[in-house]
C-alpha positions as CSV (number, residue, x, y, z in Angstrom):
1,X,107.1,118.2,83.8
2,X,105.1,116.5,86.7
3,X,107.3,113.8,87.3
4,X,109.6,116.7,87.9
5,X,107.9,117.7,90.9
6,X,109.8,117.0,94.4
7,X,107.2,118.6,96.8
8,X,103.1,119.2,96.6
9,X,101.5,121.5,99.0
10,X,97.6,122.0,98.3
11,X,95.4,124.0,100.2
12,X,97.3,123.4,103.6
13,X,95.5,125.0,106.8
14,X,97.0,125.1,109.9
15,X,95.3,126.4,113.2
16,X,96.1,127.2,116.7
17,X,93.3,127.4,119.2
18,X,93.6,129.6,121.8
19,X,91.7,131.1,124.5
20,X,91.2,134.3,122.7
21,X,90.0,132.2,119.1
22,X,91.5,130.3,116.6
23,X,94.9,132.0,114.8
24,X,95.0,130.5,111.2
25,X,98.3,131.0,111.0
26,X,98.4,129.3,107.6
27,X,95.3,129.5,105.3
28,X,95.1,127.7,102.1
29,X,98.9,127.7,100.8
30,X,99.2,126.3,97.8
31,X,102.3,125.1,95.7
32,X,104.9,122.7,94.0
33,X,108.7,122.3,94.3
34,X,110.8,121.1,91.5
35,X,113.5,118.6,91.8
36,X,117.0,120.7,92.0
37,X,115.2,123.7,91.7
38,X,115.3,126.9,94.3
39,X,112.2,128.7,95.8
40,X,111.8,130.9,98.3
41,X,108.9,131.8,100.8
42,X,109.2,135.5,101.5
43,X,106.6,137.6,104.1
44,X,106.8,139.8,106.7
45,X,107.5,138.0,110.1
46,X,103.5,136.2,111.0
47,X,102.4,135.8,107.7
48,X,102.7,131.6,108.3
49,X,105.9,130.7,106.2
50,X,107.8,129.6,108.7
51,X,105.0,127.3,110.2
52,X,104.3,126.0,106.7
53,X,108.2,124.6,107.0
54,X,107.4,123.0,110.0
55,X,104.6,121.4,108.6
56,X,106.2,120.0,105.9
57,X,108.7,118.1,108.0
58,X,105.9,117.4,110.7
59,X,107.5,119.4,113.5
60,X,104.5,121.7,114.7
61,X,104.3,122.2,118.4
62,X,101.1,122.2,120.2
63,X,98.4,123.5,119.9
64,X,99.1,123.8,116.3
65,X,97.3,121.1,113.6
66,X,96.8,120.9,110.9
67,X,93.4,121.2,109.8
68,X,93.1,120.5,106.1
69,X,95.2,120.2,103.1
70,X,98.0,117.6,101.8
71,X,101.5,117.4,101.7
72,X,102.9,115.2,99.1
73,X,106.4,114.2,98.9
74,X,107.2,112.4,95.3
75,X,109.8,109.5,96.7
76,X,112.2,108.0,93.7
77,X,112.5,104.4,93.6
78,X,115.8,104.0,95.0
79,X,114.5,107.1,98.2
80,X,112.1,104.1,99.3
81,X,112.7,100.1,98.7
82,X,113.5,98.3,95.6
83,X,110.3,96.9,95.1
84,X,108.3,99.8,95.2
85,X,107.7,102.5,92.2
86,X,107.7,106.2,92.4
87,X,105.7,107.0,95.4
88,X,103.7,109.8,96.5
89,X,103.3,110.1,100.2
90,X,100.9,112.2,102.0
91,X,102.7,113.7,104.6
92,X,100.0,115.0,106.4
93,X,98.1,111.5,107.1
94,X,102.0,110.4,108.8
95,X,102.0,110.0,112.5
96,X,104.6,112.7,113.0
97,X,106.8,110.1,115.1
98,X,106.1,107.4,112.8
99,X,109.3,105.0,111.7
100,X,107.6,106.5,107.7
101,X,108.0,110.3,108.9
102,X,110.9,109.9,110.5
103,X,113.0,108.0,107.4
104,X,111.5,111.3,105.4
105,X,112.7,113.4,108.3
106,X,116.4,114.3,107.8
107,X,117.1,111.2,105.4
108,X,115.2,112.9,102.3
109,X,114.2,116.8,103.5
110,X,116.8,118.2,105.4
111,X,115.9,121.6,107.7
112,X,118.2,124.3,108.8
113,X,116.9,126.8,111.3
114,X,117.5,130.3,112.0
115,X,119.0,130.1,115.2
116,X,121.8,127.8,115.2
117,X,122.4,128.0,119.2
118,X,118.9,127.2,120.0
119,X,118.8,123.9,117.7
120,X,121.6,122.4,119.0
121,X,122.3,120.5,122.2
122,X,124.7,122.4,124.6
123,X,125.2,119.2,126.4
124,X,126.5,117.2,123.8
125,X,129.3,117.6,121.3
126,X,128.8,118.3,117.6
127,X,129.9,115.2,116.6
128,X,127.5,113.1,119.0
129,X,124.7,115.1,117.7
130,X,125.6,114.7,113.7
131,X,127.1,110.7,114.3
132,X,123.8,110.3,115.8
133,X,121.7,111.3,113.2
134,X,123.5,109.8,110.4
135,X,122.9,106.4,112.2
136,X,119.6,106.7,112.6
137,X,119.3,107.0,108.3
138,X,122.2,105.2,106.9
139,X,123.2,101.6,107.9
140,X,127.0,102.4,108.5
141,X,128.6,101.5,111.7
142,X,130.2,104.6,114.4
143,X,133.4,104.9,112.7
144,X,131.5,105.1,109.1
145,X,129.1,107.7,110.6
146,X,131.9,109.7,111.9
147,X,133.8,109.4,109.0
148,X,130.9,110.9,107.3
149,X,130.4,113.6,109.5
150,X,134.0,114.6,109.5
151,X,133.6,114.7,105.6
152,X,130.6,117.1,105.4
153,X,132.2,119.3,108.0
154,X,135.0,119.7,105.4
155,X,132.4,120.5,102.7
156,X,131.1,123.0,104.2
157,X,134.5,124.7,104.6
158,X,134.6,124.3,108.3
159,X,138.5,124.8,109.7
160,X,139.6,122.1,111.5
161,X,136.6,119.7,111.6
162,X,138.9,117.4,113.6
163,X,139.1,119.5,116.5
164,X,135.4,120.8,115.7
165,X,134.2,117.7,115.9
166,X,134.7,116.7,119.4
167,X,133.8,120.6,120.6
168,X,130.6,121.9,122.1
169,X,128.3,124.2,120.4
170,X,129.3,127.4,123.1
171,X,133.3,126.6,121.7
172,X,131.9,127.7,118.2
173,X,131.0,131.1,116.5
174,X,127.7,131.9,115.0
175,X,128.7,131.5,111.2
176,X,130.5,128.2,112.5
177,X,127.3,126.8,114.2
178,X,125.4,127.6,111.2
179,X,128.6,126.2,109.5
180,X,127.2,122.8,111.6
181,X,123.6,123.2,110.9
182,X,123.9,122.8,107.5
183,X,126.5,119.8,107.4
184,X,124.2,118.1,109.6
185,X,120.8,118.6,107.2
186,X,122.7,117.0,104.3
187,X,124.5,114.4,105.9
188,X,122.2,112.2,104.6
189,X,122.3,113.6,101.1
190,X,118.1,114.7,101.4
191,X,116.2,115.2,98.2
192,X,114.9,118.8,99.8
193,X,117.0,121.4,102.2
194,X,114.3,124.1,104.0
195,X,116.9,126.6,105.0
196,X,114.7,129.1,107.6
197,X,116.1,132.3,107.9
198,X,119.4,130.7,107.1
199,X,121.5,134.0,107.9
200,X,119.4,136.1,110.6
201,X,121.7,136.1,113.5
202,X,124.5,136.6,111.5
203,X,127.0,139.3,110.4
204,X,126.6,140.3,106.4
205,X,130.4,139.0,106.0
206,X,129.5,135.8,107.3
207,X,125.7,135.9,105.4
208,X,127.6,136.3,102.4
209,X,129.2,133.3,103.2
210,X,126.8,130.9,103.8
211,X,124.7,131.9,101.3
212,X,127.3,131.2,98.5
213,X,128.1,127.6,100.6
214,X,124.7,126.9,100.3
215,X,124.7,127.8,96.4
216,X,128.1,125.7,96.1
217,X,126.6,122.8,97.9
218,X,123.1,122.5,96.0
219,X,125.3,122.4,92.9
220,X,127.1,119.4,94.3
221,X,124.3,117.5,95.6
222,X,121.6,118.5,93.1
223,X,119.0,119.3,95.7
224,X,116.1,121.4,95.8
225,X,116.0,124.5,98.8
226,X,113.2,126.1,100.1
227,X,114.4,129.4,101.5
228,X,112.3,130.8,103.9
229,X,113.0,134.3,104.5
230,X,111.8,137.9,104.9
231,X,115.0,139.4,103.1
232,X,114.2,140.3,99.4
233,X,117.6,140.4,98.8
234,X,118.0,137.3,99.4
235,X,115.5,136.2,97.2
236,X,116.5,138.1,94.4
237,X,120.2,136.7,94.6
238,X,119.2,132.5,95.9
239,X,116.3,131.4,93.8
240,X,114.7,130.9,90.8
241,X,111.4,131.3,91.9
242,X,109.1,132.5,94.9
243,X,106.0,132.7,96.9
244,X,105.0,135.9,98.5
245,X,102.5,135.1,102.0
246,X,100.7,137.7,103.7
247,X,98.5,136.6,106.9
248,X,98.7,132.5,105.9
249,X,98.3,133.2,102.4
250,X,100.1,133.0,99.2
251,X,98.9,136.1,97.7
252,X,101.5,135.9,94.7
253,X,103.7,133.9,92.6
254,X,106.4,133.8,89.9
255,X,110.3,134.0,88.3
256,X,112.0,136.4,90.8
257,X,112.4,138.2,87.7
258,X,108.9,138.7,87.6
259,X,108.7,139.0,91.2
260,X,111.2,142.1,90.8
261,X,110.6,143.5,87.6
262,X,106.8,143.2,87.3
263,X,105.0,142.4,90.3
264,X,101.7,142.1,90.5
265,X,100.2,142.0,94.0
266,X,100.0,145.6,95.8
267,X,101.3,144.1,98.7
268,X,104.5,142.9,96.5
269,X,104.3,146.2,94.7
270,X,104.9,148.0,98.3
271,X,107.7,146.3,99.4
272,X,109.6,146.7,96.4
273,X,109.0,150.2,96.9
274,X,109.7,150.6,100.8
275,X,113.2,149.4,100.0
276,X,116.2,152.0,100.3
277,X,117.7,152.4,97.1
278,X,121.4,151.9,97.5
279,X,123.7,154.1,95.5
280,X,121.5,156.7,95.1
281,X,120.8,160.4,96.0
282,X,117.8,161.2,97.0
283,X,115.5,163.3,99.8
284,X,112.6,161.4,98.6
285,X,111.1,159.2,102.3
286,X,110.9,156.0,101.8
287,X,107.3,154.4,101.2
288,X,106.1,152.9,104.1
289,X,102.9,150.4,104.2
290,X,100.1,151.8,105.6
291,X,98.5,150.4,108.6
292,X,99.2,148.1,110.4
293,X,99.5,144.0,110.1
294,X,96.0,143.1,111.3
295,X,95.6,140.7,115.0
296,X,95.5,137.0,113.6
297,X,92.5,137.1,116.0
298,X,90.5,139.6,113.5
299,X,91.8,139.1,109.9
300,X,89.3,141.4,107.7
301,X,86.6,139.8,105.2
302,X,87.2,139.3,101.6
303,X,90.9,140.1,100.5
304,X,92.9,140.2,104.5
305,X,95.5,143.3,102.4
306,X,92.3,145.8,101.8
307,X,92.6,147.6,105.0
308,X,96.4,148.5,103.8
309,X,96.2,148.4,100.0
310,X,96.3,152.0,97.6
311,X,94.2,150.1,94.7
312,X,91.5,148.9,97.4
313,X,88.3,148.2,95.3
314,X,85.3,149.1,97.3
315,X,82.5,146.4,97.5
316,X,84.8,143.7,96.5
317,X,88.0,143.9,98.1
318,X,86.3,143.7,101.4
319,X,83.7,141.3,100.8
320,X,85.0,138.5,98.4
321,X,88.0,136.6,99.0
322,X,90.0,136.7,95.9
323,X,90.6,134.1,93.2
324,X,94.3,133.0,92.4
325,X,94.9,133.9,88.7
326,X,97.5,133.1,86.1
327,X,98.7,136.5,84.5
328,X,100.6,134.9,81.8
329,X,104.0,132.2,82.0
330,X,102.8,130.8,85.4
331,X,102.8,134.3,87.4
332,X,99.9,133.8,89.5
333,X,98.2,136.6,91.8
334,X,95.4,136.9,94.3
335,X,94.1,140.0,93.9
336,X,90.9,141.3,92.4
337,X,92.7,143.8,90.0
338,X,93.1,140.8,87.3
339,X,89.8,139.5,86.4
340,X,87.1,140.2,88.8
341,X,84.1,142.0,89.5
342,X,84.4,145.3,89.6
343,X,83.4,147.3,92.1
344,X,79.5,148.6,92.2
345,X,79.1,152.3,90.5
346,X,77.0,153.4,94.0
347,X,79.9,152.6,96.2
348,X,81.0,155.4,98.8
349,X,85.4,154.8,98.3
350,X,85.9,156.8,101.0
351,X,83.2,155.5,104.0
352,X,85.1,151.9,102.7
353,X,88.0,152.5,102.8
354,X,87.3,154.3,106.6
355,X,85.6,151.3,107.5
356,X,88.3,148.7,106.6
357,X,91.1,150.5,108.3
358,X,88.8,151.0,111.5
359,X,88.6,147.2,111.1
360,X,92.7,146.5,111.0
361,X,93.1,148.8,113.8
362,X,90.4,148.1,116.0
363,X,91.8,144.8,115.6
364,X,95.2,145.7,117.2
């Protein structure tokens, strides 16, 4: 149901000008979050998903802008005033250190990064950092506000948050940082959690772990997460649903048992298959991609995978951008294998195909 829908992201661009030209390092990205629901944003590291995170929460650094698009946040009632109705805000027309963007920021979508030593401050101790930025969203005095923090360090299983508290981010391990992290992005009980590359920099023990806190924890609150991620298996174990981006754009999505079981997209197709099969024997080599990820400086005409993709269509694929299309119970695709032209009968495959893979590495 609409009135279901937590977070609207329609054709969002965002661009960096450099020197050498513009990167549009996220092109068109399309898509709609559920309340309480679980979606992740998988692509290989470049492909824009992480800054489409920072857009949403209006944390791009310079020179990045964004250029186009809308983010709209669907605020209950009771996340705004009493006398206003459901509202949609536009996230994008916010000053990004507006007193609006800021009560969205951390009070209703919560963000944990990837690298838990680099977000927090060395200088101060944890609880100085959390105290300070439940404050800034809940009308509770010092003592509340560490009261609450003390709380939320025990929810997220940390061992003895009285002594953690008062400690400095160097006193702590990774997996208790991140431990941090995440107590600190629902402090103030937000609507959203965009967990980026929740796990990188730690060990698979203490992945496991945080992924199953973070599981325990949206059951609790009833918040939506927005994983962002480059790990399938993640994706096939957290969510419900996901987005698949390649070079700024959502080229597929759908049920991550769809996702798994029938993709769609070649580029989806060859991940699944350059993944090691655990469990089983086998001399077969794994499937690599071909080619390389093309310079955001030079991204090829018409559909940006046809340098790299086995069903490349000759005449299409590397002149016409591809439509997004809905293959049946919401799985949508961009790709030109479901529904388009096809390709003209005088087309030389080959001299193509040459020419687009000259393109991605010349490009390089």
């Amino acid at each position: 149901m609409s009135n279901d829908i937590l977070l609207e992201v329609q054709n969002l661009k965002v661009h960096f000008p450099t020197e050498r030209g513009i990167v549009r390092a996220v092109d068109g990205v399309t898509f709609d979050l559920k309340r309480g629901r679980t979606m992740g944003v998988v692509g290989e590291s470049g492909c824009g998903k992480s800054i489409t995170s920072l857009s949403v929460m209006r944390l791009l650094q310079k020179p990045g802008r964004i250029v186009d698009g809308k983010i709209l946040y669907h605020a209950r009632q009771s996340e705004t005033n009493a006398s206003a109705t459901n509202e949609i805000i536009d996230i994008v027309r916010l000053d990004a250190d507006s007193a609006k963007m800021r009560s969205i920021r951390g009070g209703h979508i919560g963000m944990v990064f990837q690298e838990p030593m680099t977000s927090l401050d060395p200088v101060y101790t944890i609880g100085n950092q959390m105290i300070e930025g439940i404050s800034m969203h809940r009308s509770v005095s010092p003592t509340e506000a560490r009261a609450i923090a003390l709380d939320m360090l025990d929810r997220v299983n940390m061992p003895d948050p009285k002594r953690v508290i008062d400690a400095y981010p160097h006193q702590l391990s990774g997996g208790m940082r991140q431990r941090v992290m995440i107590a600190t992005a629902l402090s103030c009980r937000p609507g959203l959690l965009i967990a980026d590359e929740p796990t990188t920099a730690l060990d698979v023990t203490t992945e496991a772990q945080i992924l199953e806190l973070l599981r325990d924890l949206q059951r609790d609150f009833g918040m939506a997460i927005m994983y962002i991620t480059h790990n399938l298996g993640v994706v096939a174990e957290m969510v419900e649903e996901a987005i698949v981006m390649y070079l700024g754009k959502v080229v597929e999505r759908a049920s991550v048992v769809d996702l798994f079981y029938q993709p769609k997209h070649p580029y989806m197709k060859a991940l699944l298959r350059s993944i090691p099969k655990l469990g089983r024997k086998s001399s077969a080599r794994l499937q690599a991609i071909s080619g390389m990820v093309p310079s955001p400086f030079a991204i090829p005409p018409g559909c940006s995978f046809h340098p790299r993709c086995p069903d490349f269509i000759p005449g299409v694929c590397n002149v016409i951008d591809p439509a997004v299309v809905d293959v049946g119970n919401g799985h949508l695709v961009k790709c030109h294998l479901y529904g388009q032209p096809k390709a003209p009968e005088t087309a030389n495959a080959p001299a193509a195909r040459a020419a687009a893979q000259a393109l991605a590495g010349g490009a390089q």
